[in-house]
Jmol script that loads the backbone (N, CA, C; Angstrom):
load data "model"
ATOM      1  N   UNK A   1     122.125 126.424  57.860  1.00  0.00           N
ATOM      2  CA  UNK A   1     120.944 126.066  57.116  1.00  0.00           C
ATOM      3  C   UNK A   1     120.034 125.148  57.941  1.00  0.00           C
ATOM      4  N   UNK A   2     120.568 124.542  58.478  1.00  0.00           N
ATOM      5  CA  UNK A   2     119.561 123.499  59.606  1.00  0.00           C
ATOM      6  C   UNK A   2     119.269 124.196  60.239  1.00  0.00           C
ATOM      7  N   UNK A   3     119.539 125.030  61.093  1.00  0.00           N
ATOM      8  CA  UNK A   3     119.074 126.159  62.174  1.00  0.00           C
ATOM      9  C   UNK A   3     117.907 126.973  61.505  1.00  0.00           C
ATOM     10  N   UNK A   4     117.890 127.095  60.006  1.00  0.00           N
ATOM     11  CA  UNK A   4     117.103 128.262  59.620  1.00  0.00           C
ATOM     12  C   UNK A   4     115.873 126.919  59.836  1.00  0.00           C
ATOM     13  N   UNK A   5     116.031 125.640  59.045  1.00  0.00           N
ATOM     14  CA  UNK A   5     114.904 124.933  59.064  1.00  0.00           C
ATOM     15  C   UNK A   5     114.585 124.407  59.950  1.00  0.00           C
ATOM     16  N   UNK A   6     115.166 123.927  61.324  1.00  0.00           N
ATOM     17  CA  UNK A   6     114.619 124.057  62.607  1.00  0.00           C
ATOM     18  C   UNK A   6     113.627 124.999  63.109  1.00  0.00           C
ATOM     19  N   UNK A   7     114.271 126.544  63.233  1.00  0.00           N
ATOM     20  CA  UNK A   7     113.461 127.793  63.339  1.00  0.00           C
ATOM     21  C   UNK A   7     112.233 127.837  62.535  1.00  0.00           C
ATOM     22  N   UNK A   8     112.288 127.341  61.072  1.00  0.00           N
ATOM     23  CA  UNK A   8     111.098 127.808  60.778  1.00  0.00           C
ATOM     24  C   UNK A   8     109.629 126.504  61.024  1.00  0.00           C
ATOM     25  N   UNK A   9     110.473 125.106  61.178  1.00  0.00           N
ATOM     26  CA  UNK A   9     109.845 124.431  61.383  1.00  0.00           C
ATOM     27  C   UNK A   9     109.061 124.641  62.758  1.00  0.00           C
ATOM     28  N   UNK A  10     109.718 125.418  63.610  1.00  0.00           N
ATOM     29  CA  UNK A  10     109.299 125.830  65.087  1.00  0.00           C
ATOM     30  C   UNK A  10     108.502 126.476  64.710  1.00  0.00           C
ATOM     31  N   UNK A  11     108.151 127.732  63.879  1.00  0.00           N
ATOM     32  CA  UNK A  11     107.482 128.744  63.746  1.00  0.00           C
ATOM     33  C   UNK A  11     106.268 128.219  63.241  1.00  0.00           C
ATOM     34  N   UNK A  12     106.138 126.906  61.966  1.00  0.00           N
ATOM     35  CA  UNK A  12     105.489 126.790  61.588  1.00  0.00           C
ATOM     36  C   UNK A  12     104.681 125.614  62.914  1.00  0.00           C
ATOM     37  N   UNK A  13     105.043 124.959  63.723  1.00  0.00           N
ATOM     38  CA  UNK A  13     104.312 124.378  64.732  1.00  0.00           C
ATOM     39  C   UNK A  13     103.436 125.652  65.561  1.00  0.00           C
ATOM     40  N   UNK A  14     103.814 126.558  66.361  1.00  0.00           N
ATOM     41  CA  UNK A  14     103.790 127.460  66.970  1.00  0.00           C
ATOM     42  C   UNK A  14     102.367 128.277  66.123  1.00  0.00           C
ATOM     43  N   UNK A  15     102.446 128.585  65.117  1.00  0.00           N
ATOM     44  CA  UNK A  15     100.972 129.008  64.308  1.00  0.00           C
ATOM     45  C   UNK A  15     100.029 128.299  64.278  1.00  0.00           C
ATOM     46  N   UNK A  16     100.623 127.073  64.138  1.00  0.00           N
ATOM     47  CA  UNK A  16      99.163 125.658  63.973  1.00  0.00           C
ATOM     48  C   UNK A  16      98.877 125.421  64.954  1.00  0.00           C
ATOM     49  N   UNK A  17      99.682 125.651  66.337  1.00  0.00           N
ATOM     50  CA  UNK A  17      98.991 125.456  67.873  1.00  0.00           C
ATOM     51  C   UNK A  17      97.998 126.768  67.834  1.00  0.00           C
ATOM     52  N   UNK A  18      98.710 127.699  67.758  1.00  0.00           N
ATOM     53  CA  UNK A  18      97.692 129.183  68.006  1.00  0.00           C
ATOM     54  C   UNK A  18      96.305 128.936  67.122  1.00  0.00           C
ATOM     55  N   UNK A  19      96.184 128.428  65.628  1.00  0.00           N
ATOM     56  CA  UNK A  19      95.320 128.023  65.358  1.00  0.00           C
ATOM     57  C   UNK A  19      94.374 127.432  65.455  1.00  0.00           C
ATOM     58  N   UNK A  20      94.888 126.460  66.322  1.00  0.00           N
ATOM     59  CA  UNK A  20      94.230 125.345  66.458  1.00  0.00           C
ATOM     60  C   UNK A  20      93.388 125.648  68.234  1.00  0.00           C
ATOM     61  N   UNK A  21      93.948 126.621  69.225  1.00  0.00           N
ATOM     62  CA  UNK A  21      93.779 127.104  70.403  1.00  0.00           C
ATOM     63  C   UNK A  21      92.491 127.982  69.791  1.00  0.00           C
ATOM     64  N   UNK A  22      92.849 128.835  68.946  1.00  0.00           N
ATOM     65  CA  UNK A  22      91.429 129.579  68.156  1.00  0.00           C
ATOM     66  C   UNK A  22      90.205 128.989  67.851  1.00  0.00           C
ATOM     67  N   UNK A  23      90.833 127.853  67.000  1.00  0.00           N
ATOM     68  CA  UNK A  23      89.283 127.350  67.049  1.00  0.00           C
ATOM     69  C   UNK A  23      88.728 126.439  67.909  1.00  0.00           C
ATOM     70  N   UNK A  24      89.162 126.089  68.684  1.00  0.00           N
ATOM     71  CA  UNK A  24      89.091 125.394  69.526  1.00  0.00           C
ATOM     72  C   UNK A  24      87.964 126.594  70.623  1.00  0.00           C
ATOM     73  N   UNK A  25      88.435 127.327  70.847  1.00  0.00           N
ATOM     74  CA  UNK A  25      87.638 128.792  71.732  1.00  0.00           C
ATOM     75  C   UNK A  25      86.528 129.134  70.714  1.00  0.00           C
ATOM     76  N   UNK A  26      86.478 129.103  69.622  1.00  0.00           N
ATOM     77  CA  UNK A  26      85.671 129.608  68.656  1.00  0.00           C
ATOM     78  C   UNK A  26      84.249 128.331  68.855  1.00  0.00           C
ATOM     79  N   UNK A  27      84.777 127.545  68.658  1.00  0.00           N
ATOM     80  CA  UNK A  27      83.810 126.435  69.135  1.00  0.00           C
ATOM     81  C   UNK A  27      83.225 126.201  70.544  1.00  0.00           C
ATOM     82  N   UNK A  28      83.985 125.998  71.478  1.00  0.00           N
ATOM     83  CA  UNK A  28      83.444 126.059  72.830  1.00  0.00           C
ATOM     84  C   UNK A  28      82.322 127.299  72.444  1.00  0.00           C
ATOM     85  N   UNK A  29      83.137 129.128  72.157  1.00  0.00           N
ATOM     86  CA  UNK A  29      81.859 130.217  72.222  1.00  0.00           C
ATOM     87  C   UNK A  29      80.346 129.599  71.269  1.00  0.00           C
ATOM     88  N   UNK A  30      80.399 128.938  70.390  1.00  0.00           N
ATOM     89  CA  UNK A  30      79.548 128.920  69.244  1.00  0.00           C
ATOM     90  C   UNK A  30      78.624 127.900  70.291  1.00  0.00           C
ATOM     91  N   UNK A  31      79.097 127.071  70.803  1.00  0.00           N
ATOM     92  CA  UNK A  31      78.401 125.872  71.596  1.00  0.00           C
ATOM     93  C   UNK A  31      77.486 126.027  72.638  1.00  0.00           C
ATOM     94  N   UNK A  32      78.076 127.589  73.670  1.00  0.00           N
ATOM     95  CA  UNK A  32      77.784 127.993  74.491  1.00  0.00           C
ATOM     96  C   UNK A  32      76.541 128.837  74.007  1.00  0.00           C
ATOM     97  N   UNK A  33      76.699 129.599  72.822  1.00  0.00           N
ATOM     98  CA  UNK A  33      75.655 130.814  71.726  1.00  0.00           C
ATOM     99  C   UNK A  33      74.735 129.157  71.797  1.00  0.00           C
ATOM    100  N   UNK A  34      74.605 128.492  71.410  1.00  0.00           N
ATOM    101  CA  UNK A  34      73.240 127.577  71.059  1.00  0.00           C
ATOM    102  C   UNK A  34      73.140 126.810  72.106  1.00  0.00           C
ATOM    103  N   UNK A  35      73.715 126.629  73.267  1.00  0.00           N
ATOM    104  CA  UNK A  35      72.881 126.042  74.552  1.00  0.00           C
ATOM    105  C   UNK A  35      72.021 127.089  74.940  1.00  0.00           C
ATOM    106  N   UNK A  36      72.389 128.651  74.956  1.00  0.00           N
ATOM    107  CA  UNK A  36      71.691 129.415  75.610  1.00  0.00           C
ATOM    108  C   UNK A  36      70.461 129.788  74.571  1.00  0.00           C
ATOM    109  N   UNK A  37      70.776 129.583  72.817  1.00  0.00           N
ATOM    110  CA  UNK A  37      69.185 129.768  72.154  1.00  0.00           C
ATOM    111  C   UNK A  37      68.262 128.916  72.189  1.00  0.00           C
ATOM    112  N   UNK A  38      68.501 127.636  72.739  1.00  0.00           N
ATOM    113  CA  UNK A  38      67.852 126.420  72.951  1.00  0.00           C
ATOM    114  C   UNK A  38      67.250 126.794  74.131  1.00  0.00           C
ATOM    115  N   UNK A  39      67.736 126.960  75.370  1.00  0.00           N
ATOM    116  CA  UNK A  39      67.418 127.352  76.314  1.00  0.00           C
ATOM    117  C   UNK A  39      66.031 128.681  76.395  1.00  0.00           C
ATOM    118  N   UNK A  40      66.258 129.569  75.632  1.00  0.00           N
ATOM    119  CA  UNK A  40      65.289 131.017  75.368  1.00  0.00           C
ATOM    120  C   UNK A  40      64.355 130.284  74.314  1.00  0.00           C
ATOM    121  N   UNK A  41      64.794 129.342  73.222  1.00  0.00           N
ATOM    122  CA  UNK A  41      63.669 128.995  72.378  1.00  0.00           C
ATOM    123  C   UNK A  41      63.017 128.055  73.460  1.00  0.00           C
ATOM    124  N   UNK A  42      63.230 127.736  74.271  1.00  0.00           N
ATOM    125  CA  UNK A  42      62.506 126.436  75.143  1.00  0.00           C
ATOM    126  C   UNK A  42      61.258 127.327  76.167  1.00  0.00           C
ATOM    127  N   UNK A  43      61.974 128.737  76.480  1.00  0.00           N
ATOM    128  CA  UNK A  43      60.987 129.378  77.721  1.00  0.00           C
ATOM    129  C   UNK A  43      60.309 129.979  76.704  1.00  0.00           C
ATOM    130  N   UNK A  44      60.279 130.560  75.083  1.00  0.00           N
ATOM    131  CA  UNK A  44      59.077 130.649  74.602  1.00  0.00           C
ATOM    132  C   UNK A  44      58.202 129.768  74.066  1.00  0.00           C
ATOM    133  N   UNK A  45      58.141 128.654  73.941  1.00  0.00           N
ATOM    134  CA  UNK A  45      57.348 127.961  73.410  1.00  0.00           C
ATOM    135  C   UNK A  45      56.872 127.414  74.833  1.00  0.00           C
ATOM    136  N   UNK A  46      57.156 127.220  75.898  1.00  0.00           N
ATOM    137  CA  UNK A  46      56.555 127.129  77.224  1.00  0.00           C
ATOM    138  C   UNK A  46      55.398 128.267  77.271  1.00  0.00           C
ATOM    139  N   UNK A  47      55.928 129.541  76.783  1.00  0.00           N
ATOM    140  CA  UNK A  47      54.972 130.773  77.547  1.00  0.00           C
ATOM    141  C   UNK A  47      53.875 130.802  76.354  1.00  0.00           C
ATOM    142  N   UNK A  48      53.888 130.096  74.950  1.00  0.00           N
ATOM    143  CA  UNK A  48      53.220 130.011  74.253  1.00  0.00           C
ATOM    144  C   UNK A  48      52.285 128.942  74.762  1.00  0.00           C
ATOM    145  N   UNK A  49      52.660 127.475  75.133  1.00  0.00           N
ATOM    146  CA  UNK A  49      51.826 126.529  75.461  1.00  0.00           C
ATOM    147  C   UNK A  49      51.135 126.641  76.847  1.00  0.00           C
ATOM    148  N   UNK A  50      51.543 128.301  77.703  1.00  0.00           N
ATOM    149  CA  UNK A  50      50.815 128.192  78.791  1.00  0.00           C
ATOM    150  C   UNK A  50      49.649 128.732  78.459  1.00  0.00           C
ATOM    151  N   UNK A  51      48.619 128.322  78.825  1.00  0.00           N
ATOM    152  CA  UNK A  51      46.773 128.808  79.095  1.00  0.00           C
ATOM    153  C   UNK A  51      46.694 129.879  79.435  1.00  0.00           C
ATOM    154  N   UNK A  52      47.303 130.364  80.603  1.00  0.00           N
ATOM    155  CA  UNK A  52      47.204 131.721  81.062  1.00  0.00           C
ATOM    156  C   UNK A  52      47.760 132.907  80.604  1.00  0.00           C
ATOM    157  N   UNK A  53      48.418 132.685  79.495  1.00  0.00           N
ATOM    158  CA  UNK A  53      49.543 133.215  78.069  1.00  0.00           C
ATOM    159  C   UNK A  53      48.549 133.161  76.841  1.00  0.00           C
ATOM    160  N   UNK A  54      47.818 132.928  76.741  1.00  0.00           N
ATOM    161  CA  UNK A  54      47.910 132.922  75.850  1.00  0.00           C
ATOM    162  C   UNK A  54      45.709 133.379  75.607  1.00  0.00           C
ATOM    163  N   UNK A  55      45.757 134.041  74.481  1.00  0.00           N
ATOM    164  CA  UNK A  55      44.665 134.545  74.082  1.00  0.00           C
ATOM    165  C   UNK A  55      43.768 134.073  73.770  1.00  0.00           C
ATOM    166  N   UNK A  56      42.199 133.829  74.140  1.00  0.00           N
ATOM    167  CA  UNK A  56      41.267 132.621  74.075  1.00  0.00           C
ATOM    168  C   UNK A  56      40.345 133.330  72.269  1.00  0.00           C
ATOM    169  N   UNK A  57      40.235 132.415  71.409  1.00  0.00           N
ATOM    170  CA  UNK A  57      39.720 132.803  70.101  1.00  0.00           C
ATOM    171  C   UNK A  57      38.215 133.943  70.322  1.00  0.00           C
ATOM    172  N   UNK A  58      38.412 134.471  69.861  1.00  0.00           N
ATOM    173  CA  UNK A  58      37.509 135.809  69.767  1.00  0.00           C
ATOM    174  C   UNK A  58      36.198 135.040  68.702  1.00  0.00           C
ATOM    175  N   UNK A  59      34.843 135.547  69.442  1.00  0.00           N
ATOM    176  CA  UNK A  59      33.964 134.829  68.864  1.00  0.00           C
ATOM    177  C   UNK A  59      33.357 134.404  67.601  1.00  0.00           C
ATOM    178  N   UNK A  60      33.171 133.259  67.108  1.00  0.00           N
ATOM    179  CA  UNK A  60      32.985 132.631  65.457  1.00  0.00           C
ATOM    180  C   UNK A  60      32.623 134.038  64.925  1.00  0.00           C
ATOM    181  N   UNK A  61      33.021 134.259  64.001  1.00  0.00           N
ATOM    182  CA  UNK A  61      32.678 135.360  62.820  1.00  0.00           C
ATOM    183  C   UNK A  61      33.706 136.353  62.495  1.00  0.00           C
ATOM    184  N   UNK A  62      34.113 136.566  63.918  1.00  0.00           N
ATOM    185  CA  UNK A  62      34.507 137.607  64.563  1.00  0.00           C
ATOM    186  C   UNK A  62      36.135 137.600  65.048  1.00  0.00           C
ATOM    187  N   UNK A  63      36.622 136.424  64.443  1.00  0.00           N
ATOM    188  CA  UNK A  63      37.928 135.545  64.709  1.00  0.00           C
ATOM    189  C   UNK A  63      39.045 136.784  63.627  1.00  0.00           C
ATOM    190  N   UNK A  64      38.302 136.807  63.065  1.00  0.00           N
ATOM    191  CA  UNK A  64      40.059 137.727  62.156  1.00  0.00           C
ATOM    192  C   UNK A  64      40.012 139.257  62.765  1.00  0.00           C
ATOM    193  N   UNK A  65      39.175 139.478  63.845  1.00  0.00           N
ATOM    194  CA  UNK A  65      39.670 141.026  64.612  1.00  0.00           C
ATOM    195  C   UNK A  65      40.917 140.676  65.533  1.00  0.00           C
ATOM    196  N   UNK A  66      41.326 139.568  66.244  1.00  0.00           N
ATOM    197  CA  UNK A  66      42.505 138.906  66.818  1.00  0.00           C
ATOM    198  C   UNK A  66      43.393 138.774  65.995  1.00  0.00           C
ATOM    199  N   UNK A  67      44.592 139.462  66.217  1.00  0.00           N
ATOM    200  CA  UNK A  67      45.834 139.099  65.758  1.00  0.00           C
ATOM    201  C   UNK A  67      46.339 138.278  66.896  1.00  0.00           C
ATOM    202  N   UNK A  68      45.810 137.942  67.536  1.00  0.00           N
ATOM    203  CA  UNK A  68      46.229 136.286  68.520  1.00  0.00           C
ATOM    204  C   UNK A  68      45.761 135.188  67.491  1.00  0.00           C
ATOM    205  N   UNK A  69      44.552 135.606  67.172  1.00  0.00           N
ATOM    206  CA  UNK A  69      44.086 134.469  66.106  1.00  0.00           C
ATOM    207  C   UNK A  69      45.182 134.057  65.291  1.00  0.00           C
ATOM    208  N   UNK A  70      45.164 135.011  64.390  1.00  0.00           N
ATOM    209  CA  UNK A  70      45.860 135.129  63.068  1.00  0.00           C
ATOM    210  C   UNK A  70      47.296 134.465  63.110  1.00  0.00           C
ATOM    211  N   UNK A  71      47.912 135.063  64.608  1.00  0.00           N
ATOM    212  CA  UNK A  71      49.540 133.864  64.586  1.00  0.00           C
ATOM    213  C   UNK A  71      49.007 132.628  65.612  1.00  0.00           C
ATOM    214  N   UNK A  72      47.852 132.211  65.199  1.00  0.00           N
ATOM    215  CA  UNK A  72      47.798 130.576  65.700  1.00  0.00           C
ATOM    216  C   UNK A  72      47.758 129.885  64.426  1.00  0.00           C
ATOM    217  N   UNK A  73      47.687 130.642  63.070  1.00  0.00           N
ATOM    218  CA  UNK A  73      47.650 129.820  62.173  1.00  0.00           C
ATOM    219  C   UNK A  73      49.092 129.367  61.691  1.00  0.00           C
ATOM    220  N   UNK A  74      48.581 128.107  60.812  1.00  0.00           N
ATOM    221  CA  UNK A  74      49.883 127.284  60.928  1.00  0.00           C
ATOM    222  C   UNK A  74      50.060 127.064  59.139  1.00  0.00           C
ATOM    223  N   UNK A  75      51.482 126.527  58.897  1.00  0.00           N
ATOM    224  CA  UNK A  75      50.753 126.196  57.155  1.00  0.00           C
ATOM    225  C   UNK A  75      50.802 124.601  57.085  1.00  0.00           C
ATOM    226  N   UNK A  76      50.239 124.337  58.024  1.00  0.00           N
ATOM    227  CA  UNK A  76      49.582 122.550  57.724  1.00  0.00           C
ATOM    228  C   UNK A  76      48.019 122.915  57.819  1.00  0.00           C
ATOM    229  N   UNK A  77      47.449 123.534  57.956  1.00  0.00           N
ATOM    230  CA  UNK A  77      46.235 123.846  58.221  1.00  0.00           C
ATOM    231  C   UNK A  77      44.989 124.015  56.786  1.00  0.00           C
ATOM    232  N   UNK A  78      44.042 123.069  57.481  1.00  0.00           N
ATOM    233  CA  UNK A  78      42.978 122.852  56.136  1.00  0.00           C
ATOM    234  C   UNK A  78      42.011 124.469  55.967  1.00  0.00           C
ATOM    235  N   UNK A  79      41.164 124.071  54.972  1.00  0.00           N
ATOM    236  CA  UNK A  79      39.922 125.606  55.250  1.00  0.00           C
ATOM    237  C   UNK A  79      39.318 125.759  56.156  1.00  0.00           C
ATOM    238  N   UNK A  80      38.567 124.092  56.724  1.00  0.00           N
ATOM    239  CA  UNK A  80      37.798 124.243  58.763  1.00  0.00           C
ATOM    240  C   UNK A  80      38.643 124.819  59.533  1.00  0.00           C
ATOM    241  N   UNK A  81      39.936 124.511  59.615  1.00  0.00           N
ATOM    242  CA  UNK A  81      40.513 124.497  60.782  1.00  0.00           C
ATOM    243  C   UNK A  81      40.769 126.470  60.468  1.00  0.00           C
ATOM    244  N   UNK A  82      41.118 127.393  59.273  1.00  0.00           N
ATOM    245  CA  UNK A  82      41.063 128.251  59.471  1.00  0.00           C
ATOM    246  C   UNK A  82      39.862 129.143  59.335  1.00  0.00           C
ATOM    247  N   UNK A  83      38.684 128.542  59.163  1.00  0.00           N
ATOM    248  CA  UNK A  83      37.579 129.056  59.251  1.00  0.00           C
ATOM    249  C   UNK A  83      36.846 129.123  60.783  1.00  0.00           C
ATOM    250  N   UNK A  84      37.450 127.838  61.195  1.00  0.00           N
ATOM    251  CA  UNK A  84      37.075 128.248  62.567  1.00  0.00           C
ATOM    252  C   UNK A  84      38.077 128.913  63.550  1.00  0.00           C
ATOM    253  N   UNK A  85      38.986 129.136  63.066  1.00  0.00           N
ATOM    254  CA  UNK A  85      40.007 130.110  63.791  1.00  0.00           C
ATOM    255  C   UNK A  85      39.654 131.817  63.608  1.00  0.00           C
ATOM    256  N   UNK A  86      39.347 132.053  62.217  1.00  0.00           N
ATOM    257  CA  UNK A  86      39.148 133.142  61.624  1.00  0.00           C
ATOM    258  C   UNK A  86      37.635 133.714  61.509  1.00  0.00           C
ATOM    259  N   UNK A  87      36.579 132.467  61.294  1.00  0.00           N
ATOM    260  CA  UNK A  87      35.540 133.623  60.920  1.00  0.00           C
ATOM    261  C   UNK A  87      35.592 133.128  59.122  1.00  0.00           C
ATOM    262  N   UNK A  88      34.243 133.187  58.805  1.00  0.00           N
ATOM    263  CA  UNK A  88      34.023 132.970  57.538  1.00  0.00           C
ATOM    264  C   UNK A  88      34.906 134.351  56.513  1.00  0.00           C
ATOM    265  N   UNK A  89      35.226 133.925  55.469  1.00  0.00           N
ATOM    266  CA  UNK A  89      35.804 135.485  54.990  1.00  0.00           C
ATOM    267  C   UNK A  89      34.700 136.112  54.231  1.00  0.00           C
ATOM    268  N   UNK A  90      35.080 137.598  53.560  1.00  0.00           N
ATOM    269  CA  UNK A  90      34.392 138.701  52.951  1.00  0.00           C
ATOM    270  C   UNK A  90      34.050 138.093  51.719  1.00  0.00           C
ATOM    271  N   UNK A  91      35.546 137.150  51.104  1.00  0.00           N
ATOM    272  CA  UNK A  91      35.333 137.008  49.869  1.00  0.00           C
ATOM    273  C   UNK A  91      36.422 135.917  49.392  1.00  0.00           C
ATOM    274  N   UNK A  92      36.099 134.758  48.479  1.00  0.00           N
ATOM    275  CA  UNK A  92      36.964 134.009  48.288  1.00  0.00           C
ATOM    276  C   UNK A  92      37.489 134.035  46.697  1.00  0.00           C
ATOM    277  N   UNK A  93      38.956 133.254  46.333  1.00  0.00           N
ATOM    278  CA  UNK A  93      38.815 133.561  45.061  1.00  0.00           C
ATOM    279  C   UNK A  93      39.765 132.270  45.126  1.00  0.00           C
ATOM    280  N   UNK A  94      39.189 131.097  44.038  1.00  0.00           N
ATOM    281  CA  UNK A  94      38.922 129.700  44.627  1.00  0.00           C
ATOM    282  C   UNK A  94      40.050 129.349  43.673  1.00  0.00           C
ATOM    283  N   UNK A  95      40.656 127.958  43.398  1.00  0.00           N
ATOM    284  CA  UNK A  95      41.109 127.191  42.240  1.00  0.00           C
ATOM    285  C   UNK A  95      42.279 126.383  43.485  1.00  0.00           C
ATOM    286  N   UNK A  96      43.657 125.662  42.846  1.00  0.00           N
ATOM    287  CA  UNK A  96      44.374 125.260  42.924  1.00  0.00           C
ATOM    288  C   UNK A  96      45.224 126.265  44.243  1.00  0.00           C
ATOM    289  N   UNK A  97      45.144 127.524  43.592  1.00  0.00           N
ATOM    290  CA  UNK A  97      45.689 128.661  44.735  1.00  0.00           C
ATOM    291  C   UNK A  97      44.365 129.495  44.756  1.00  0.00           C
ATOM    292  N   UNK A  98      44.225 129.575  46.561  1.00  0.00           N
ATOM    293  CA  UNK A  98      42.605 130.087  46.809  1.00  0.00           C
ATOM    294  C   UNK A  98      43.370 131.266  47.700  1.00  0.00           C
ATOM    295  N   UNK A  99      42.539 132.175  47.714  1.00  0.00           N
ATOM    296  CA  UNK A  99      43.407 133.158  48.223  1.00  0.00           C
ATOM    297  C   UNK A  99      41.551 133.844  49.204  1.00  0.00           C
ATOM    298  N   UNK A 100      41.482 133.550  50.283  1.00  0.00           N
ATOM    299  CA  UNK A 100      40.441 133.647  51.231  1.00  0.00           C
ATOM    300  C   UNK A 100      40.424 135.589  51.728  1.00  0.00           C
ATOM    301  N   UNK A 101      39.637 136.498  51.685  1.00  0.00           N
ATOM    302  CA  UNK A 101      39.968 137.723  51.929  1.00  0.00           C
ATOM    303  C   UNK A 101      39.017 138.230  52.985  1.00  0.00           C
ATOM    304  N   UNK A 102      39.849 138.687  54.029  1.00  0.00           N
ATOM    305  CA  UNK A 102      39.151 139.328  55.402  1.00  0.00           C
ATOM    306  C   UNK A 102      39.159 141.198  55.298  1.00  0.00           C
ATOM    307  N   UNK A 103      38.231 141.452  55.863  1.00  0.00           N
ATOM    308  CA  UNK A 103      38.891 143.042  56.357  1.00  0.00           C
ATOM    309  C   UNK A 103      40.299 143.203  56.558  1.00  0.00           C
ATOM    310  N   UNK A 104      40.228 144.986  56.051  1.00  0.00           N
ATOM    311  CA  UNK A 104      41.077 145.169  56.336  1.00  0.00           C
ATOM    312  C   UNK A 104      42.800 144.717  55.604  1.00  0.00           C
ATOM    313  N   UNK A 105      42.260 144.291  54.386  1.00  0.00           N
ATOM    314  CA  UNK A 105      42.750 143.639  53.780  1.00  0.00           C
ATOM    315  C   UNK A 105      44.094 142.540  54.309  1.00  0.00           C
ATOM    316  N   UNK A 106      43.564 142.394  55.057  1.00  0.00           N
ATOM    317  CA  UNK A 106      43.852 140.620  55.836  1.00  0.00           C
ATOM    318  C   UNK A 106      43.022 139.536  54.566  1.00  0.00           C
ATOM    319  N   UNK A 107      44.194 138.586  54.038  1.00  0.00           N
ATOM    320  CA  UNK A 107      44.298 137.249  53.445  1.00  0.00           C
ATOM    321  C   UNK A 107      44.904 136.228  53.890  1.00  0.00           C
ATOM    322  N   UNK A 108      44.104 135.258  53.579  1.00  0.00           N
ATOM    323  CA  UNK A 108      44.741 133.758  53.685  1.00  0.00           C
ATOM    324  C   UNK A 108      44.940 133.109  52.344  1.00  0.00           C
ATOM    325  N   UNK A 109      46.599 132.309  51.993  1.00  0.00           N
ATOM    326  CA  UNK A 109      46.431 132.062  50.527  1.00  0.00           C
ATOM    327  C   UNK A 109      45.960 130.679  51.322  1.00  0.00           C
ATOM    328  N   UNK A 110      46.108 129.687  50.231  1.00  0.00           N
ATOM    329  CA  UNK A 110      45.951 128.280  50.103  1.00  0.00           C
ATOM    330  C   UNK A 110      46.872 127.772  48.875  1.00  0.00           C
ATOM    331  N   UNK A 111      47.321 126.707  49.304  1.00  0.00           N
ATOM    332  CA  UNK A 111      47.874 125.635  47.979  1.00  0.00           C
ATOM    333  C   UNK A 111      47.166 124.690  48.288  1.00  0.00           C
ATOM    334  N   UNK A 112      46.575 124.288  47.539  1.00  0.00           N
ATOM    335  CA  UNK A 112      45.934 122.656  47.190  1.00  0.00           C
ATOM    336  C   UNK A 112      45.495 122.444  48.732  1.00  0.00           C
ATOM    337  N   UNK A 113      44.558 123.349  48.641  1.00  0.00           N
ATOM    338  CA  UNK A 113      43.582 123.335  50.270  1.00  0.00           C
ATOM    339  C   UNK A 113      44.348 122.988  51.539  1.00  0.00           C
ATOM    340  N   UNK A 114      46.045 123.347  51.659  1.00  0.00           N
ATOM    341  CA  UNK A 114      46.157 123.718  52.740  1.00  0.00           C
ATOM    342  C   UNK A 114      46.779 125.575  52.732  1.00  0.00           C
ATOM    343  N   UNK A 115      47.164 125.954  54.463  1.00  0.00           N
ATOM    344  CA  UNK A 115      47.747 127.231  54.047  1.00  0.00           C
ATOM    345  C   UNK A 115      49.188 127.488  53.441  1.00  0.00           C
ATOM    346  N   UNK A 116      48.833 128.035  52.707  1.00  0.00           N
ATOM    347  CA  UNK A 116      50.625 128.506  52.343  1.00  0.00           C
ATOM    348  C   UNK A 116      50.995 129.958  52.874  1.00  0.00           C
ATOM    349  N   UNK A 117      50.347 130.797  53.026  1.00  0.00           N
ATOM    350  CA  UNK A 117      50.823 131.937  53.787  1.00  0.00           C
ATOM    351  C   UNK A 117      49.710 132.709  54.103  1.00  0.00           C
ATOM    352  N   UNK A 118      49.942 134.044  54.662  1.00  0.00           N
ATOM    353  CA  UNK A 118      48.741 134.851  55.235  1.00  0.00           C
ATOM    354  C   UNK A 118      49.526 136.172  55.348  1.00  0.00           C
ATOM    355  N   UNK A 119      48.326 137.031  55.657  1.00  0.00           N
ATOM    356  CA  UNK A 119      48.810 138.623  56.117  1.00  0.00           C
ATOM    357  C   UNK A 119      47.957 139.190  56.764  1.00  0.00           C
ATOM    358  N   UNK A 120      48.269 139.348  58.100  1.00  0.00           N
ATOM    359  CA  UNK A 120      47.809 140.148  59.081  1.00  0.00           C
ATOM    360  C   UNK A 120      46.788 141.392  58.789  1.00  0.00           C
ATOM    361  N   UNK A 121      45.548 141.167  59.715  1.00  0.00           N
ATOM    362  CA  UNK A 121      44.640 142.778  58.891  1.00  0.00           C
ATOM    363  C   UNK A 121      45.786 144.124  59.680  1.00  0.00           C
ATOM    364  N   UNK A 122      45.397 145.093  58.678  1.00  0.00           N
ATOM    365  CA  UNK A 122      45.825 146.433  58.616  1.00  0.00           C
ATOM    366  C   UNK A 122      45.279 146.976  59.903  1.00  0.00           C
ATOM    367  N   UNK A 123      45.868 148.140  60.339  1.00  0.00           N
ATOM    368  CA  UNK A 123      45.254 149.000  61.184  1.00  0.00           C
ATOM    369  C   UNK A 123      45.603 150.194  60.711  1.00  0.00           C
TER     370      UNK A 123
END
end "model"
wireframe off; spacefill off
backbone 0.3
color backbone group
C-alpha cells in the first residue's frame, strides 16, 4: 500500500511538472506573438506618420472624393475639423445626433458635436 501511494504520488508530481513545462512554453509563445505585433503595429503607424506615405487632402469641397480623407477621420473630431477634411456636405440632418450626408451615400454621424462614426462613399 505505500508503494501504491508513493507511485501515485510520483505520478501525480510528474503531471504537474509536464503542466507546468506547458505553460510555461505557452507563455514564452504568447510573449513572443505580442513582441512581434508591437513590433508590425509600430512599422504601421511609422508608414502612416510618414509624409511621403501618406495622401495630401484633396481640394476644399472636394475632400469626400478621397478615401485617404475619409480614414483621417477620427471620433474626437469636431464639425470644422471634419468639414475641412471633407468638404461641406449635400445635406445635414441636425439635433443631439447629426448625421452630415455626402455623395454617394457617404455619412458622417455626430454625438453631441463630436464624430461617432462614418461610412465611406460607395463606388
Amino acid at each position: 500500500m505505500f508503494k501504491t501511494i508513493i507511485v501515485l504520488g510520483f505520478l501525480a508530481f510528474s503531471v504537474a511538472l509536464n503542466v507546468h513545462a506547458d505553460e510555461s512554453a505557452r507563455i514564452d509563445r504568447l510573449e513572443k506573438q505580442v513582441q512581434e505585433l508591437t513590433f508590425r503595429l509600430s512599422n504601421l503607424e511609422s508608414q502612416l506618420n510618414d509624409e511621403d506615405q501618406v495622401q495630401e487632402f484633396v481640394a476644399r469641397g472636394d475632400g469626400w472624393k478621397s478615401i485617404a480623407n475619409w480614414r483621417k477621420l477620427t471620433t474626437s473630431m469636431g464639425y470644422d475639423d471634419v468639414e475641412r477634411i471633407l468638404g461641406t456636405p449635400e445635406r445635414v440632418d441636425g439635433g443631439n445626433l447629426a448625421r452630415w450626408h455626402y455623395p454617394n451615400r457617404a455619412e458622417v454621424v455626430f454625438m453631441r458635436g463630436k464624430v461617432e462614426s462614418w461610412s465611406e462613399p460607395r463606388r
